[in-house]
C-alpha angles and dihedrals in degrees: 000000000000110000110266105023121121125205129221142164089294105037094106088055102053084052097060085046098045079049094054105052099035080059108054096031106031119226099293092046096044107088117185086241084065099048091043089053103041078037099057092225129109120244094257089059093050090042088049093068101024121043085205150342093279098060091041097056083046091054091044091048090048099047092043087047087050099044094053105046086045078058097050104039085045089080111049104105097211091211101057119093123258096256085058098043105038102062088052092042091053093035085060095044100051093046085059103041080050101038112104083246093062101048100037089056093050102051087054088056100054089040092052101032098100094052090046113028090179095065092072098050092042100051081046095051083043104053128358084030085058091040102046091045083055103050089040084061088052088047095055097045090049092054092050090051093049104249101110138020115220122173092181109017085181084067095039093051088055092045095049098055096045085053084065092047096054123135094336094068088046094052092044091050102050096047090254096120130001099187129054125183126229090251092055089053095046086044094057088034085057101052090040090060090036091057092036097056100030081056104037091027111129090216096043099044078045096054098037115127116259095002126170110242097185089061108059127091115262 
């Protein structure tokens, strides 16, 4: 929870509110008139938990963020094998980066990043920053049971989730194309893992031409 913010019996829903009407009206449309009415709740409710409109759109960022990276690292079994966990790992990852959530959210960061510095960095710690620290522990369990080879997991882990991003984020956020099928995001989600293991494989870092065996991790 934010500094500062105390929680009562209708925090919860200020937030969906909150949600609501940043959504469909972005930071500078959404007026606290507007999220108390679409809340329930009177101004001096909302007011009670949030001192203004800017607190309260961090807060909801940050819980959604949350929510949804909780959601997606949830379900990495850290036993299975990468060619088990990476295509439900991407497959998360993508559905958020593409859902009308994601990219809502990040338009208004980067929109709003220069009058509060601290958004950014907030929607980062609250989503790719979870994400990344959770594949980097995967990652470090994989490489101790032999399945990948990974000198620096931090880089991997970004690697990994721009592979899933490839050509499908660029299109939606330049206006190209809105609506992608199940078979275009497979299709992305494919290659990603393809690339990923073909380059971090153990095997295939092992049996590479002209590979350099003292180099690898034992």
């Amino acid at each position: 929870m934010t500094d500062g913010i105390k929680k009562g019996r209708k925090f919860a829903q200020v937030l969906d509110g909150a949600r609501a009407v940043f959504l469909r009206d972005g930071f500078d449309g959404a007026s606290v008139d507007s999220i108390a009415k679409v809340a329930e709740v009177s101004k001096a409710t909302l007011y009670s938990y949030f001192p203004d409109k800017r607190a309260l759109f961090l807060e909801v960022t940050k819980t959604e963020c949350a929510r949804q990276a909780s959601e997606a690292t949830s379900r990495i079994d850290m036993n299975a094998p990468p060619h088990e966990v990476l295509p439900q790992a991407g497959a998360q990852l993508l559905r958020f980066c593409l859902s009308d959530f994601g990219q809502r959210v990040f338009r208004i960061c980067v929109a709003e990043t220069d009058r509060f510095p601290e958004l950014g960095a907030q929607f980062y710690a609250s989503g790719p920053a979870m994400i990344e620290a959770t594949l980097c522990r995967y990652f470090d369990l994989a490489i101790d049971r032999g399945e990948l080879d990974i000198d620096d997991t931090r880089l991997a882990a970004h690697q990994f989730a721009e592979l899933c991003k490839a050509q499908l984020f660029p299109r939606l956020v330049f206006g190209v194309q809105t609506q992608f099928s199940a078979a275009e995001s497979d299709h992305v989600i494919t290659g990603a893992v393809e690339m990923f293991i073909a380059r971090y494989g153990r095997k295939s870092r092992r049996d590479a031409p002209g590979a350099d065996q003292s180099t690898r991790r034992t």
